[in-house]
DRENMI-916155 format. One record per residue (C-alpha): residue number from 0; chain; x, y negated, z. Coordinates in steps of 0.5 Angstrom, whole numbers, plus 500, padded with zeros to 3 digits. Layout:
DRENMI-916155
+-------+------+-----+-----+-----+
: torke : fipa :   u :   v :   w :
+-------+------+-----+-----+-----+
:   NUM :    A :   X :   Y :   Z :
...
+-------+------+-----+-----+-----+
***
This chain:
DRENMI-916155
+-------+------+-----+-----+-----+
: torke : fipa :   u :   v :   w :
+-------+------+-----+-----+-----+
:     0 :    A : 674 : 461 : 786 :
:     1 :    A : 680 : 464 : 789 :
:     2 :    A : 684 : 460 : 794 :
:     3 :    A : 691 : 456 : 791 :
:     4 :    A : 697 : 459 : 795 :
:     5 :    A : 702 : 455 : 797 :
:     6 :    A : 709 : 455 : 793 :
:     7 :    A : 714 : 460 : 796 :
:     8 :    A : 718 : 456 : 800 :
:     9 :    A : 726 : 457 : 797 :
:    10 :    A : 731 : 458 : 801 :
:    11 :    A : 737 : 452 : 803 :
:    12 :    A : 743 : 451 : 799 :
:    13 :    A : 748 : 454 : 803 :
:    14 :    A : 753 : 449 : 807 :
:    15 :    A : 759 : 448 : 803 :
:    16 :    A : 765 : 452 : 806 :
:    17 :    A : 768 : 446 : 808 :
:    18 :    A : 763 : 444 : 812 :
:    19 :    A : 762 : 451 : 816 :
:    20 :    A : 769 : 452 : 818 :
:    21 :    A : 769 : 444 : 821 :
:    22 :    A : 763 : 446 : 824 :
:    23 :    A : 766 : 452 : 827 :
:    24 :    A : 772 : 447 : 830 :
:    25 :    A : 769 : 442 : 832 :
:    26 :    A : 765 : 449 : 836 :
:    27 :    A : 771 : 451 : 838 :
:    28 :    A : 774 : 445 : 840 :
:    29 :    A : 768 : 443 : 844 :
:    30 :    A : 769 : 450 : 849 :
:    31 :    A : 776 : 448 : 850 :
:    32 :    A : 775 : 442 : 852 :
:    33 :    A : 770 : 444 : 857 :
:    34 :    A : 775 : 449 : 859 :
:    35 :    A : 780 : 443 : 861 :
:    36 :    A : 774 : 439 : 865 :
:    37 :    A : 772 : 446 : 869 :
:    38 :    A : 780 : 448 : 870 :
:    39 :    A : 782 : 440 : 871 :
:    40 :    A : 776 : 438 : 876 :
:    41 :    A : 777 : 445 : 879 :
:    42 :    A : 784 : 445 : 880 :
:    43 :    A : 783 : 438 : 883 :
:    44 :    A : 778 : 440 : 888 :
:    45 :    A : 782 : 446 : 891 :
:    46 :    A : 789 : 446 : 888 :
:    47 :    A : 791 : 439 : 888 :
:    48 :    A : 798 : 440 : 888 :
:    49 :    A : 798 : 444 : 882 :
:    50 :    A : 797 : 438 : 879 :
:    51 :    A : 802 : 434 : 882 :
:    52 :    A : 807 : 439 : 881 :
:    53 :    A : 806 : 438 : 873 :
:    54 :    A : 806 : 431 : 872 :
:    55 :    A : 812 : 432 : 876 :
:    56 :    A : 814 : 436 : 871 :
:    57 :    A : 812 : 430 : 866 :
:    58 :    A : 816 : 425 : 869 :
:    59 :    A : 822 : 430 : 869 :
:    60 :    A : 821 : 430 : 861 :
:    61 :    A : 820 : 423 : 860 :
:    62 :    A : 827 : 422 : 864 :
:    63 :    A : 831 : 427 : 860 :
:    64 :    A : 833 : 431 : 867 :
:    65 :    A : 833 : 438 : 870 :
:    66 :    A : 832 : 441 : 876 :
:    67 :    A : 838 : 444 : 878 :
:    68 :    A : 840 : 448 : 887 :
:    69 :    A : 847 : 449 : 889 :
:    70 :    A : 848 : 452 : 896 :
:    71 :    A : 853 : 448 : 900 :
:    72 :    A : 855 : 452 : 907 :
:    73 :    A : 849 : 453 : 910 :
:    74 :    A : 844 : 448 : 906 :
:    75 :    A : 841 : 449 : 899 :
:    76 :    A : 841 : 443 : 895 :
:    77 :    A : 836 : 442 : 890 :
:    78 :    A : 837 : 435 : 885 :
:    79 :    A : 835 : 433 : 878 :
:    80 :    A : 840 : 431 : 873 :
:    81 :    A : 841 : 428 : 867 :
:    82 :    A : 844 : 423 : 862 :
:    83 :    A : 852 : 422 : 860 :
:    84 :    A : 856 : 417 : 862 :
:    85 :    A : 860 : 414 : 869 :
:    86 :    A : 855 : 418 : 875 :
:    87 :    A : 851 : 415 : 879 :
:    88 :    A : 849 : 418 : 886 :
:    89 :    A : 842 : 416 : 888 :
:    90 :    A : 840 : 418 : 895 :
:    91 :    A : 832 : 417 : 897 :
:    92 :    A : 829 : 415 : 904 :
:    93 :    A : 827 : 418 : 911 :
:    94 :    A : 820 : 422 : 908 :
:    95 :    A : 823 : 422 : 902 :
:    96 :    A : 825 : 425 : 897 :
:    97 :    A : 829 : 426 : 890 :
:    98 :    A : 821 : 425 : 886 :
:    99 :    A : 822 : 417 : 888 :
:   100 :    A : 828 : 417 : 883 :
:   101 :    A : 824 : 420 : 877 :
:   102 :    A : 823 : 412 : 873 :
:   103 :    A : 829 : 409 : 875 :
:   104 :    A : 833 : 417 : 872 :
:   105 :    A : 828 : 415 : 866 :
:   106 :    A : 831 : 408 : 865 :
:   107 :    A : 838 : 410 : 866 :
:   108 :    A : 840 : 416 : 863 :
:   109 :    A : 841 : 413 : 857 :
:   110 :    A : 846 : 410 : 859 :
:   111 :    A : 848 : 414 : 865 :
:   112 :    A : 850 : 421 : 868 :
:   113 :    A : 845 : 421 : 874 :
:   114 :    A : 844 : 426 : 880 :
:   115 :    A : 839 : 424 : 885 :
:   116 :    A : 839 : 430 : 890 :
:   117 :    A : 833 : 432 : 895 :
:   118 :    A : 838 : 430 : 901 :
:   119 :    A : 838 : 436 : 907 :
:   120 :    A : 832 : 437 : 911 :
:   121 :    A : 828 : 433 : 906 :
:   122 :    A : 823 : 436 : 899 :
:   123 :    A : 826 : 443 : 897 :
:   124 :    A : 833 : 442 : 901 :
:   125 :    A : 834 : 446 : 907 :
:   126 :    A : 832 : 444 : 913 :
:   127 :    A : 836 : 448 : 918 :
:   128 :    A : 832 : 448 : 925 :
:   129 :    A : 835 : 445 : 931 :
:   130 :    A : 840 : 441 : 927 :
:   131 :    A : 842 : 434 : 927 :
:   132 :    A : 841 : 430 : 921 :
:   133 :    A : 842 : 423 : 922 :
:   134 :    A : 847 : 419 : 919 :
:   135 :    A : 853 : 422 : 920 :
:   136 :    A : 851 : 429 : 920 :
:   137 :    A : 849 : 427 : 913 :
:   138 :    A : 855 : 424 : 911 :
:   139 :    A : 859 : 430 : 912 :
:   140 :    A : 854 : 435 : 908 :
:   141 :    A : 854 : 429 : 902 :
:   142 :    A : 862 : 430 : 902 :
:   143 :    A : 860 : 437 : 901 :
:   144 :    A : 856 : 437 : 896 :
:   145 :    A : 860 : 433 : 892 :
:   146 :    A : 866 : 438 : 893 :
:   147 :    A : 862 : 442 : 890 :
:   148 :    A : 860 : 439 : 885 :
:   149 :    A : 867 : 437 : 882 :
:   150 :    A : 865 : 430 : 882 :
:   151 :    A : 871 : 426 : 883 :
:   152 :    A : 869 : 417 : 882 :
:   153 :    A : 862 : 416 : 882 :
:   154 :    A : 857 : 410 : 883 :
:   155 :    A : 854 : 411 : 889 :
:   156 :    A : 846 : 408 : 890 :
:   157 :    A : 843 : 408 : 897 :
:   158 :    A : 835 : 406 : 899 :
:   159 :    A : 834 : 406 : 905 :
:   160 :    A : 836 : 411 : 909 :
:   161 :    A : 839 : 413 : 904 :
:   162 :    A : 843 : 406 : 903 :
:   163 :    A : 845 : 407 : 911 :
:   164 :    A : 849 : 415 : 909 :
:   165 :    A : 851 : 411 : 902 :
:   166 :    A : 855 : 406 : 906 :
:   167 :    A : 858 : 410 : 911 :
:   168 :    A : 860 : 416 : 906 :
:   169 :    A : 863 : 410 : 902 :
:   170 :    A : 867 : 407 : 908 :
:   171 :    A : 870 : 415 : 909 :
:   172 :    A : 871 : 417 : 903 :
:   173 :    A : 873 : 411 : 899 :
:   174 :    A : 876 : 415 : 893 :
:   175 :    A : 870 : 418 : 892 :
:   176 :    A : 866 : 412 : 891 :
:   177 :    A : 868 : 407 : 885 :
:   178 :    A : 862 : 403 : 886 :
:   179 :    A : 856 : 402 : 892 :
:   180 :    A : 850 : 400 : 891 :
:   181 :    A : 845 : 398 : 897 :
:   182 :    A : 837 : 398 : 896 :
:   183 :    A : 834 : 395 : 901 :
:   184 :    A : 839 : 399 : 906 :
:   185 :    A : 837 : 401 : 913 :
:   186 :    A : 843 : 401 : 917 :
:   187 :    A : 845 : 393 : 918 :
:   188 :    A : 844 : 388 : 923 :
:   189 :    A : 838 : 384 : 922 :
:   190 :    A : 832 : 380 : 925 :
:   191 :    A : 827 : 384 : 928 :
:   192 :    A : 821 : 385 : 925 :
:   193 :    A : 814 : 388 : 926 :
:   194 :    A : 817 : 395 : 924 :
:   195 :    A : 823 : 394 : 928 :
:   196 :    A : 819 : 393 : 935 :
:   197 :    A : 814 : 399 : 934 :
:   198 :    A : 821 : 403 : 932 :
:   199 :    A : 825 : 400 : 938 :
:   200 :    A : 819 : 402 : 942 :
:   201 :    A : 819 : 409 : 940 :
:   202 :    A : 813 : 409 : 936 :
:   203 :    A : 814 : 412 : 929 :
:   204 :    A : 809 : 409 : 923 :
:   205 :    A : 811 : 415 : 917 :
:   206 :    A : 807 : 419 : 921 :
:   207 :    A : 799 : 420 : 919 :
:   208 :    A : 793 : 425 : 920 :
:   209 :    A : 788 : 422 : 915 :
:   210 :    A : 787 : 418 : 909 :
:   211 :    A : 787 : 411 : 913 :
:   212 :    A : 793 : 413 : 917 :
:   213 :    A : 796 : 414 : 910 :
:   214 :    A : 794 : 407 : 908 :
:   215 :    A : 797 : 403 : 914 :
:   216 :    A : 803 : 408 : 914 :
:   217 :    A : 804 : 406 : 906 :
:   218 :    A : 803 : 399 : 907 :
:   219 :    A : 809 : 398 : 911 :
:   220 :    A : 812 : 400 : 905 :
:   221 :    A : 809 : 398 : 900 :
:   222 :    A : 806 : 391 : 897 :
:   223 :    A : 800 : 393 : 894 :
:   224 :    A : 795 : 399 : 897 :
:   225 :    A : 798 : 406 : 893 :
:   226 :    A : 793 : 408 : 887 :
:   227 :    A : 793 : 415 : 888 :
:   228 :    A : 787 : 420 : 888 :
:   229 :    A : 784 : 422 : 895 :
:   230 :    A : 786 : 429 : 894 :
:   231 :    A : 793 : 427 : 892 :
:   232 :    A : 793 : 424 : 899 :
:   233 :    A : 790 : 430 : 902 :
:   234 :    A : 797 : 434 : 900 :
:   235 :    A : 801 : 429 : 903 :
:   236 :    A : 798 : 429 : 909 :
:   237 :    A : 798 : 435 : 910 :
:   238 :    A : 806 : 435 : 908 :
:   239 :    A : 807 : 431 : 913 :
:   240 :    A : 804 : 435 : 918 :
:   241 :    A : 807 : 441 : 917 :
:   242 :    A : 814 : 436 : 917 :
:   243 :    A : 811 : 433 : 924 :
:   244 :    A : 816 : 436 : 929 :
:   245 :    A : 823 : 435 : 924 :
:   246 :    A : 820 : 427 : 922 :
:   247 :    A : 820 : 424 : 929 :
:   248 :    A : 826 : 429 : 932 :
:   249 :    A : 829 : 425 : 926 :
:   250 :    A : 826 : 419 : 927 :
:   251 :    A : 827 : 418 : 934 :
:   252 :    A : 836 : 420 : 933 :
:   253 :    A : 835 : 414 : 929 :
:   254 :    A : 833 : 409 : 934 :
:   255 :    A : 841 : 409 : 936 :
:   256 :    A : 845 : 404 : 936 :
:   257 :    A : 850 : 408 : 933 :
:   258 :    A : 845 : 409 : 926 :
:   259 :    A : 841 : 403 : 926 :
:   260 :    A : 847 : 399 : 926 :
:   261 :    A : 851 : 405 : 921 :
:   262 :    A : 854 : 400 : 916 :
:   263 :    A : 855 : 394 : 920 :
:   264 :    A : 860 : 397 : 924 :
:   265 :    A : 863 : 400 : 918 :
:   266 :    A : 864 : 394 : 913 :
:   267 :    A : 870 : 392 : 913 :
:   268 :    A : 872 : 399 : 910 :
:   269 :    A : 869 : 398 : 904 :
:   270 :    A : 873 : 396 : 899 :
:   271 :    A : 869 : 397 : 892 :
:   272 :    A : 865 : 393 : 889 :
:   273 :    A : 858 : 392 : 892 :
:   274 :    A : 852 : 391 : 891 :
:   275 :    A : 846 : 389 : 895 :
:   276 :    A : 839 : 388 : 892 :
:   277 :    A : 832 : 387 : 896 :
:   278 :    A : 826 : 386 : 895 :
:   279 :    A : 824 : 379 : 899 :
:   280 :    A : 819 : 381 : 903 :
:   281 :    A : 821 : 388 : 906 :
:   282 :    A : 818 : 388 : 912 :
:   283 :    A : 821 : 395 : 914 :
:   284 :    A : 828 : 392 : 913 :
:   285 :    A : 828 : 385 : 914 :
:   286 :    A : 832 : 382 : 908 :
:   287 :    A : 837 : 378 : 913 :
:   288 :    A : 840 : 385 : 913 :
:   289 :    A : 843 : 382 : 906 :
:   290 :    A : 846 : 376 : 910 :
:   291 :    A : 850 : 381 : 914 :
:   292 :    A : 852 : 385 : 909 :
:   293 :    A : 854 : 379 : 905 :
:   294 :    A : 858 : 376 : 911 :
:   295 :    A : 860 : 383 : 913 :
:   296 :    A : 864 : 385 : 907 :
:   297 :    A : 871 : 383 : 907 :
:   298 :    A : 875 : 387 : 903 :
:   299 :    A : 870 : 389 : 898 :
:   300 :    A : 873 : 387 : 891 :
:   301 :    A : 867 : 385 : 888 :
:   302 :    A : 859 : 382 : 892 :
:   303 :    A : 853 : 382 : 888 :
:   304 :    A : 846 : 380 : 892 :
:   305 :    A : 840 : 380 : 888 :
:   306 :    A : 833 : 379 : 891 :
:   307 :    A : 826 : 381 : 888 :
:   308 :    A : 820 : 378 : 889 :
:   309 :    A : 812 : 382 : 889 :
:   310 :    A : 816 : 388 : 892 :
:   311 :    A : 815 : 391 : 899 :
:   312 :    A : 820 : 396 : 901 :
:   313 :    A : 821 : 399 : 895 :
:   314 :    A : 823 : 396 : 889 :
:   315 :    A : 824 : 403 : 885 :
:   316 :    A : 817 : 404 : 884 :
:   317 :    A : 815 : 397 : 885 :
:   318 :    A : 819 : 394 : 881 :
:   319 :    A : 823 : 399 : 877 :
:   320 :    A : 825 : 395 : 870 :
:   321 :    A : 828 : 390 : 875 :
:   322 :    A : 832 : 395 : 879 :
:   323 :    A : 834 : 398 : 874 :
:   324 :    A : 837 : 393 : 869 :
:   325 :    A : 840 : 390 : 876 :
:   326 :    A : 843 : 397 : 877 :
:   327 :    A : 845 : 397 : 870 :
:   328 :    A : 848 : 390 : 870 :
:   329 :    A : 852 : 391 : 877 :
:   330 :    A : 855 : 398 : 874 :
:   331 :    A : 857 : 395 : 867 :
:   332 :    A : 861 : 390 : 869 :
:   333 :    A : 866 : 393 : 874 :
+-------+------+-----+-----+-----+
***
C-alpha cells in the first residue's frame, strides 16, 4: 500500500495593500523615532548647548519676537523684539541676560512693542575688555542704544541691576522715559541682609565651579531649587567660568556706595509715574528697598507698589503671569 501524502500546503492570501503600506509607516516611523532618541540622547550627553539653543529658539517662537543686533560705538547690542503697541524697554540682571525676558515677551507682546536687549558685557552683547560696566557706565551706552534705535517715549522695566540702570537713566533722561518700572531693584537703601554682608564682605555668590555651588548660587535667587537637567547645568557653569574675571571686576565696581546707592540718590528726579513691585521674600534685595523707594519718590506723578508672595528674586519667572498682568495694569492706566 503506497503511503498517503500529506496535501500541498497553499500559499498565504497576500496582505491587502492597506495593511503593507501601514506596516511600511509604522517601519518607517519606528527608524525615525530611534534616530531622535540616539540624536537627542547624544546631543544631550555631548552638545547640550544645541539644545538649550532650540528651546531657546522655541520660546522665541512662542512669544513672537526676533533676535535683532545694532553696533552703538564700540558695542554691538543684540536684543529680542516683538509686539506693537507703546514700547517697553526690559533690562535683566547682573549674569544675566536677554533670555529671562522670554515669558514675560510671550504675555506681553499682544499687547506691547517689547525690546529686551542683552546689556553690554553680558549674553551675545560686546564686552569690551578692561572697561567699566557699572551703573553709570551703562546708563550712557543704554542712551546710545536708544538714539539709535530711534525710540522716543518708552516704558522703561528694570530687574535688578537692571532696575538700578532703569532708574538713574530715567532720572538723566526724563523725556525718554513715559513710565518706570522697578522689579526687585538693586540700587535703593535697604536693610542688610545675608546677601548683602558677604557682598560688603567681598564675597561674590554669582560665581560657581560645580553643580552644587550652582544650587546654593541659584538658591539666593530663587524660592524653589531650579529643575534643570544636570548637563544644562554643566554648560552654565562652564559659562560662568569663562565670565569668572568680568562677573567679579563687575561685581567688586558695584559694592560702591555710589552703585548700591545709584537710584536712591536719585529719587527725587523722577518725575514719571512708577511702579515698584517685588517679591516679599527677596533675600538679595531685601523688600525694604520698597519703603525707601516709596518714601523716596517726591515728584513722581504716580506710586504704584505691588508685593508678591511664593517668590525669591526673581518674579518674571517665578512668578510670570502676576508680573505680567501688574506690568500691564501699571502701563495701561497711565
Amino acid at each position: 500500500m503506497k503511503p498517503i501524502s500529506p496535501p500541498p500546503k497553499t500559499a498565504a492570501p497576500a496582505r491587502p495593500l492597506w495593511q503593507r503600506l501601514l506596516m511600511r509607516r509604522l517601519k518607517f516611523l519606528a527608524y525615525v523615532a530611534l534616530v531622535l532618541v540616539v540624536g537627542l540622547g547624544g546631543s544631550y550627553l555631548f552638545a547640550p548647548q544645541w539644545l538649550m539653543s532650540a528651546d531657546i529658539k522655541r520660546q522665541m517662537m512662542t512669544a513672537h519676537v526676533e533676535k535683532h543686533s545694532v553696533q552703538v560705538g564700540d558695542t554691538k547690542w543684540v536684543y529680542f523684539e516683538g509686539g506693537q503697541g507703546p514700547t517697553l524697554v526690559l533690562l535683566h540682571g547682573f549674569a544675566a541676560s536677554k533670555e529671562v525676558w522670554l515669558k514675560q515677551m510671550e504675555l506681553l507682546t499682544p499687547h506691547f512693542h517689547v525690546i529686551a536687549p542683552d546689556l553690554p558685557g553680558w549674553g551675545e552683547s560686546t564686552r569690551v575688555d578692561g572697561a567699566s560696566y557699572n551703573i553709570d557706565a551703562q546708563v550712557a551706552r543704554l542712551q546710545g542704544f536708544v538714539d539709535t534705535l530711534g525710540m522716543q517715549k518708552v516704558v522703561l522695566i528694570g530687574h535688578s541691576m537692571g532696575g538700578a540702570i532703569a532708574g538713574v537713566y530715567a532720572a538723566e533722561h526724563p523725556d525718554h522715559v513715559a513710565e518706570l518700572a522697578l522689579l526687585d531693584s538693586f540700587g535703593l537703601k535697604a536693610n542688610e541682609n545675608d546677601f548683602a554682608r558677604l557682598a560688603l564682605a567681598g564675597k561674590n555668590p554669582f560665581v560657581f565651579d560645580n553643580r552644587e555651588e550652582f544650587a546654593k548660587a541659584t538658591a539666593w535667587a530663587f524660592a524653589k531649587p531650579l529643575d534643570i537637567p544636570g548637563r544644562f547645568e554643566d554648560v552654565l557653569i562652564k559659562r560662568n567660568q569663562a565670565s569668572r574675571a568680568f562677573i567679579d571686576r563687575t561685581f567688586n565696581e558695584l559694592r560702591e556706595p555710589s552703585q548700591y546707592l545709584s537710584v536712591q540718590n536719585r529719587l527725587d528726579r523722577l518725575g514719571m509715574p512708577v511702579l515698584g513691585l517685588w517679591c516679599h521674600d527677596d533675600k538679595i534685595t531685601d523688600i525694604s528697598a520698597m519703603d525707601s523707594l516709596r518714601n523716596g519718590l517726591k515728584s513722581a506723578q504716580a506710586i504704584s507698589t505691588s508685593t508678591l508672595n511664593g517668590c525669591n528674586h526673581m518674579p518674571i519667572l517665578e512668578k510670570p503671569e502676576e508680573t505680567a498682568r501688574i506690568l500691564t495694569g501699571f502701563v495701561i492706566s497711565h
